[in-house]
Steps between C-alpha positions, in 0.01 A plus 500: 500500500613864430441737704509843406659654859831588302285732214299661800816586732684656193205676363451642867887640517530271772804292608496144597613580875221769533246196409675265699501774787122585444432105505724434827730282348877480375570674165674127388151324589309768308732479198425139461162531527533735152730244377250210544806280767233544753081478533389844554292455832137560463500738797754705282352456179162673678726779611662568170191457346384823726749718465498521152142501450423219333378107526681221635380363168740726308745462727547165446450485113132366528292795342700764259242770617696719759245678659332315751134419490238769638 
């Protein structure tokens, strides 16, 4: 599965340590998450999904439409 957390952070100007700080975890952990070494954690996934304003669906490469539903 792709997930799309890479695109998001860049599009947002955003490093991967002020994700990883954001999320509460190491900047390594987070940077295999975007590399697909690791599962992204659902509980993180949800909090991604949040912050960026869009689905969990998106996130993880389920649904191509980026705005979540209303």
């Amino acid at each position: 599965m792709q997930l799309r957390i890479r695109d998001l952070r860049e599009d947002a100007d955003l490093t991967q340590r002020q994700v990883a700080h954001m999320l509460h975890c190491d900047q390594s952990q987070y940077s295999k998450y975007e590399r697909g070494e690791r599962e992204l954690p659902l509980a993180y996934a949800v909090k991604l999904a949040q912050f960026y304003k869009t689905s969990v669906d998106y996130l993880v490469g389920l649904s191509d439409m980026r705005e979540p539903y209303r």
